[in-house]
C-alpha positions as CSV (number, residue, x, y, z in Angstrom):
1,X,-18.3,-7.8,17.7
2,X,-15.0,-9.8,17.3
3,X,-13.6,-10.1,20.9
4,X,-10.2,-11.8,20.6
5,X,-7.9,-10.0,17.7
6,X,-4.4,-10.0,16.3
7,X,-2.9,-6.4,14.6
8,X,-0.2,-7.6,12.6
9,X,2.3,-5.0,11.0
10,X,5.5,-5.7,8.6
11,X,8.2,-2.9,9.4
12,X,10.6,-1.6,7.2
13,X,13.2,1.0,7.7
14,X,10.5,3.5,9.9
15,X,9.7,4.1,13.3
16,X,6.6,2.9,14.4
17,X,6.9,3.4,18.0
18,X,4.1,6.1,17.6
19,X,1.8,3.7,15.8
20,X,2.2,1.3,18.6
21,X,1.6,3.6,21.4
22,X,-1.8,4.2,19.7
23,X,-2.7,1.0,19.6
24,X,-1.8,-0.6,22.7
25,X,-3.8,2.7,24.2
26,X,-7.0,2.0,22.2
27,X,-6.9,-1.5,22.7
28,X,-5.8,-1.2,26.0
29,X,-9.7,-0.9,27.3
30,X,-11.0,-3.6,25.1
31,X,-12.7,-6.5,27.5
32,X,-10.7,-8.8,25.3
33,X,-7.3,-10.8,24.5
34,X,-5.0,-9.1,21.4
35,X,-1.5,-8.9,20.4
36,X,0.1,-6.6,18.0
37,X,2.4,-8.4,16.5
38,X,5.4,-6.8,14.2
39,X,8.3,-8.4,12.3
40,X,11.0,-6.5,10.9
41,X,11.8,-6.8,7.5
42,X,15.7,-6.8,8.5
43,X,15.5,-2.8,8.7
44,X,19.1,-1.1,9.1
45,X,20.5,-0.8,12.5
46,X,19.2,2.8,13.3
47,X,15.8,1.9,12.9
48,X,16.1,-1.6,14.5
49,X,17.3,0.4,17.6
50,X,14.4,2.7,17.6
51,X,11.9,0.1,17.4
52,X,13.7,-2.0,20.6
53,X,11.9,-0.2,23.0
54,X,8.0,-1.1,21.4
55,X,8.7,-4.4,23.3
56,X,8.3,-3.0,26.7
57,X,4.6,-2.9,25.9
58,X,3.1,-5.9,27.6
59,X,0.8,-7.2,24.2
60,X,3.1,-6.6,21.7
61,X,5.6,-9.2,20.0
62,X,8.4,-7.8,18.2
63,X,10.2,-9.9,15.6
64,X,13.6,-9.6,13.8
65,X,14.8,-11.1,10.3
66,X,17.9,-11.4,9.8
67,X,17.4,-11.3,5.8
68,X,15.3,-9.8,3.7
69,X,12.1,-11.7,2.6
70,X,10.0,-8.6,1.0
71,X,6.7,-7.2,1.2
72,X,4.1,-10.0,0.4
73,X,6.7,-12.9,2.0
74,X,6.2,-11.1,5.4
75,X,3.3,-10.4,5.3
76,X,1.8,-14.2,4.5
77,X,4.4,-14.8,7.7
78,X,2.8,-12.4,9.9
79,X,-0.7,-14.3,9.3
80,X,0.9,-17.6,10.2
81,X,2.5,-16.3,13.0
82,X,-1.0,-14.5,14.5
83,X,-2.3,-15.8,17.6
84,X,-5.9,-14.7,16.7
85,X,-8.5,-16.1,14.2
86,X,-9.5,-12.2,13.5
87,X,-6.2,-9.9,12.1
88,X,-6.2,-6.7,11.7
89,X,-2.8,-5.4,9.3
90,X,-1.6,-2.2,8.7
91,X,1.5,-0.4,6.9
92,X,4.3,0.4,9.4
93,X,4.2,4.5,8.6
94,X,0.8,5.1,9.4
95,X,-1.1,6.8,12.4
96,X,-4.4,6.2,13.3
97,X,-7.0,8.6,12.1
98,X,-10.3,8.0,14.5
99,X,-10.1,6.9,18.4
100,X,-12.6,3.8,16.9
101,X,-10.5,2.2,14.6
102,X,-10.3,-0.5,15.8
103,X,-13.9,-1.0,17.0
104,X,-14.9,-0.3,13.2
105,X,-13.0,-3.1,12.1
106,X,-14.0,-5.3,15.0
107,X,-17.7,-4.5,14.6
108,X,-18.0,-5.8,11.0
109,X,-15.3,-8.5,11.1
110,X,-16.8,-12.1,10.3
111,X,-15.2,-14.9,8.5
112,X,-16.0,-14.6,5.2
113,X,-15.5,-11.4,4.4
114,X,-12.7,-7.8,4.4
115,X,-13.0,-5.2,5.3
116,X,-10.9,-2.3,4.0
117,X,-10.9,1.1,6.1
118,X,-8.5,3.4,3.3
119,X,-6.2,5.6,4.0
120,X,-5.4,9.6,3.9
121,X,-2.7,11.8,3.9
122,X,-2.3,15.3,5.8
123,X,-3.9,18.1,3.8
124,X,-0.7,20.1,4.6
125,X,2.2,19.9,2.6
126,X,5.7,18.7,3.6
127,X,7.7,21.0,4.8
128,X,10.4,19.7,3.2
129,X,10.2,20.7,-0.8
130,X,11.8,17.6,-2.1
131,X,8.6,15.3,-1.2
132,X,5.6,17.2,-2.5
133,X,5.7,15.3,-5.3
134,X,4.8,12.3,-3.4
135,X,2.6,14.0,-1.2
136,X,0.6,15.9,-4.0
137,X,0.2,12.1,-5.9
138,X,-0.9,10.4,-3.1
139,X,-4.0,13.5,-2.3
140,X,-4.7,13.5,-5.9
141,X,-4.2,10.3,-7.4
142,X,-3.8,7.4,-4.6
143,X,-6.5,8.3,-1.9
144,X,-9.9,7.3,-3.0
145,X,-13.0,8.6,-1.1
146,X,-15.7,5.9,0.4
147,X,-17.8,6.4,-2.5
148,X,-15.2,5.8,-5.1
149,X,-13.6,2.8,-3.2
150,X,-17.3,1.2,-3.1
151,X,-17.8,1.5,-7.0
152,X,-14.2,-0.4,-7.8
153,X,-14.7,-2.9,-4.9
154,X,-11.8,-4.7,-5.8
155,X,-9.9,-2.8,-8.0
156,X,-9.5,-0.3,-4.7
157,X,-8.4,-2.5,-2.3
158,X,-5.0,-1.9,-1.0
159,X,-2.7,-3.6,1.8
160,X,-2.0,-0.2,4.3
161,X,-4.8,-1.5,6.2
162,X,-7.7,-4.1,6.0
163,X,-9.1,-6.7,8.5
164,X,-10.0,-10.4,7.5
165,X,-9.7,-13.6,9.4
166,X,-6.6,-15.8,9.1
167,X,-8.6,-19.2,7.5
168,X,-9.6,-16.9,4.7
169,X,-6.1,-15.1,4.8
170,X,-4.7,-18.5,4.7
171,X,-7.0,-19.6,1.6
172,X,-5.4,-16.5,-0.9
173,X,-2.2,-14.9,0.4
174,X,-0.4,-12.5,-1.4
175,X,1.9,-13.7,-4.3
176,X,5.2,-14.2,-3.2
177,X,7.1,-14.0,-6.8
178,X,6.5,-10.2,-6.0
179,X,9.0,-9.3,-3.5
180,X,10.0,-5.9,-4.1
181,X,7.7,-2.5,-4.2
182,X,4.1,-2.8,-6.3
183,X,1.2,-4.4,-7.1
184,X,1.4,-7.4,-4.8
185,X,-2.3,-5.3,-3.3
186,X,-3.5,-5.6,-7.1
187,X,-3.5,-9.4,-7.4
188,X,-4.9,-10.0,-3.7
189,X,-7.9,-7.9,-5.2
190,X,-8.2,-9.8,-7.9
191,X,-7.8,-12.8,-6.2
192,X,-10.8,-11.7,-4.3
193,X,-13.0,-11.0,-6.7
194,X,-12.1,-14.5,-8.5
195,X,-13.3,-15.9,-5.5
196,X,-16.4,-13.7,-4.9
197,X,-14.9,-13.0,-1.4
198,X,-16.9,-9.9,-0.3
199,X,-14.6,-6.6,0.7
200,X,-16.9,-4.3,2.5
201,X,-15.4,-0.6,2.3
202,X,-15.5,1.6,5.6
203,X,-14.8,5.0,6.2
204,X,-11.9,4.4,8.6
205,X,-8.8,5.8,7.2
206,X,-5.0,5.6,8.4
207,X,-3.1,8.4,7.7
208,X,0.0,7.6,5.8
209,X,3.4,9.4,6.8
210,X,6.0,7.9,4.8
211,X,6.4,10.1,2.1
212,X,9.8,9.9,0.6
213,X,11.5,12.6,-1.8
214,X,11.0,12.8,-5.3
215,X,14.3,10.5,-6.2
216,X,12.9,7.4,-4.1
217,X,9.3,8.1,-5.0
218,X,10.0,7.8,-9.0
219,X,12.1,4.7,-7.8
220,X,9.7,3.1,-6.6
221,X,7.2,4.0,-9.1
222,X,9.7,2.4,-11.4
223,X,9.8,-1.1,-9.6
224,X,5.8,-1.1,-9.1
225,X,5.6,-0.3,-13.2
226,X,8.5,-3.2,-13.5
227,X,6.2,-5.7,-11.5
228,X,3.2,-4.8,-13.8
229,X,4.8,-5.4,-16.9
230,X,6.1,-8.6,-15.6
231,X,2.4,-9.5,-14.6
232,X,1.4,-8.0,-17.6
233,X,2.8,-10.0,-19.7
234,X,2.5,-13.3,-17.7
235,X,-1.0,-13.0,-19.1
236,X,-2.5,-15.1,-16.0
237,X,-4.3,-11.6,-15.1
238,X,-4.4,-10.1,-18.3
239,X,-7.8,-9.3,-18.5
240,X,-8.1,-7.7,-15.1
241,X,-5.1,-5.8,-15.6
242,X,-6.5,-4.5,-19.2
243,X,-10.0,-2.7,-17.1
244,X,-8.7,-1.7,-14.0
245,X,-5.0,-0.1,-14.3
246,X,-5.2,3.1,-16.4
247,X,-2.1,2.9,-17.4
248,X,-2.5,-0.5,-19.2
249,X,-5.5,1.5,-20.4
250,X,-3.7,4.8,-21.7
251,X,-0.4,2.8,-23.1
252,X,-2.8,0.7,-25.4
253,X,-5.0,3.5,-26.2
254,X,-2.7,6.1,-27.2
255,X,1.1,5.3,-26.8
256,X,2.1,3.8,-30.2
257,X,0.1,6.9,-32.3
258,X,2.8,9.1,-33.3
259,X,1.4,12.8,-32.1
260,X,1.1,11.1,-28.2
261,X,4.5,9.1,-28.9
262,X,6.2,12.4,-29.7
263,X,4.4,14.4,-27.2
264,X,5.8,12.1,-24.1
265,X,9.1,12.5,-25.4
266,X,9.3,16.2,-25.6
267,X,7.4,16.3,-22.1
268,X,9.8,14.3,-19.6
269,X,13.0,15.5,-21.2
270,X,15.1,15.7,-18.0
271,X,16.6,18.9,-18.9
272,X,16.9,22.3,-16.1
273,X,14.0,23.6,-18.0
274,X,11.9,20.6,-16.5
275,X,11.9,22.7,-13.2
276,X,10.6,25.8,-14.7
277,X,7.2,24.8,-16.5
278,X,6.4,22.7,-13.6
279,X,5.1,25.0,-11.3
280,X,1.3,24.1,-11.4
281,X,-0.2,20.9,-9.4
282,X,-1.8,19.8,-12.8
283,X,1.5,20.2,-14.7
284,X,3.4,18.5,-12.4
285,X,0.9,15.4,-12.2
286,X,0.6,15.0,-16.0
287,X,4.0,15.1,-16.2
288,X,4.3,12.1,-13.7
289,X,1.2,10.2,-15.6
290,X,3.1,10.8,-19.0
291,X,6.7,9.7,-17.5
292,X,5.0,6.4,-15.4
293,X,4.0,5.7,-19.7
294,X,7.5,6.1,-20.8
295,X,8.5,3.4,-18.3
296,X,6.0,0.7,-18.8
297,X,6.7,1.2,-22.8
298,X,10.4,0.7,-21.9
299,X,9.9,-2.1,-19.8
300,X,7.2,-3.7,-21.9
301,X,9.9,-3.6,-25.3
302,X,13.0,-4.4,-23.3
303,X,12.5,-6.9,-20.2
């Protein structure tokens, strides 16, 4: 079992004073030295104020930018910044879902290798109507069970929360030309599996909280489908990107025949009927899957 850690976290306009708590109480028994170490993404002032107070925990080092270096920059800086050879890094809107979290990760930890615990979200609904959307594509769509995870190895892996040690951290990083939302996990899988760097999938979930409404959730879809195209058609990952993103799959498939072209149109017209023959799950999510194609085409023709 790894005995001396780092848990590094990247925060972003979110309070993760809760997230923090858990930790430092978990790790708080350990017969061992850690840190949890966070740096914030220059966050706006409200949530820069919440987050002073995480520094009165005695193991925790809390960082502020003063610019804005996005999500794979600060995340390659949190690794050189780690005290620990072992790291242990996790989305800023997450709770912990087990009491032995961290003794999961610590127990199978060694230097060659990642491990990758998933993540889940609460089987409840929001209360607030405006992000089920996000809430009903991340349950359906986003959280893959162990079993699934273990079958697409690397295709699977995603950054909310994975441990590997900071000399093979150090050998891959994640690609810094992708600085905004989207796909900067994608790569670091591929990377990966370029390098036959084993990820060994656990049953160890974080449960992910930041679900946002349906506006800045088809935002954001819309900058991740951006940053594939522009992979996409940098063609250094063009083969990987071809078997393992169904989209890539579906748009070359089916988009340019005429009866699918026609039917995606008619589909995500943004008209006030659109509210009314969305009222099944299964409607809603084709809808989504249909719209995310709309996108890449437009991207793909016009960037």
């Amino acid at each position: 079992m790894v005995k001396n850690f780092s848990v590094l976290i990247p925060v972003y306009n979110f309070n993760v004073f809760p997230l923090v708590e858990q930790l430092d109480k978990i790790a708080h028994h350990f017969d061992s030295s850690y840190e949890i170490l966070l740096i914030d993404d220059n966050s706006s002032s409200f949530f820069k104020e919440k987050n002073k107070t995480i520094s009165l925990f005695k193991n925790v080092d809390y960082i502020e930018l003063d610019k804005n270096i996005g999500r794979s920059k600060i995340r390659n800086l949190l690794f050189e910044k780690a005290k620990y050879k072992y790291c242990i890094i996790l989305d800023c809107d997450v709770l912990l879902a087990k009491e032995n979290f961290l003794t999961k990760y610590l127990d199978l930890l060694e230097d060659d290798n990642v491990i990758v615990g998933g993540h889940v979200y609460f089987p409840s609904p929001p209360k607030d109507k405006a992000k089920y959307l996000h809430w009903l594509y991340g349950r359906k769509i986003e959280v893959q069970n162990l079993e699934q995870r273990t079958f697409n190895d690397y295709a699977s892996f995603m950054t909310n929360s994975f441990g590997i040690s900071k000399n093979l951290f150090q050998k891959l990083k994640f690609n810094e030309s992708i600085s905004e939302y989207g796909h900067e996990d994608t790569l670091f899988g591929f990377e990966l599996e370029k390098q036959k760097i084993p990820i060994v999938h656990i049953n160890n979930p974080v449960v992910h909280l930041g679900i946002d409404n349906e506006e800045n959730f088809l935002n954001k879809q819309e900058k991740a489908i951006q940053n594939l195209v522009k992979l996409y058609k940098q063609g250094n990952y063009k083969n990987e990107l071809e078997n393992n993103i169904k989209l890539i799959k579906f748009y070359n498939l089916f988009y340019n025949k005429f009866f699918y072209r026609f039917i995606i149109k008619i589909f995500t017209l943004k008209i006030n009927f659109f509210k009314l023959i969305l009222p099944f799950d299964f409607i809603k999510l084709s809808w989504l899957n249909l719209w995310k194609l709309k996108k890449f085409d437009y991207y793909f023709k016009n960037d």
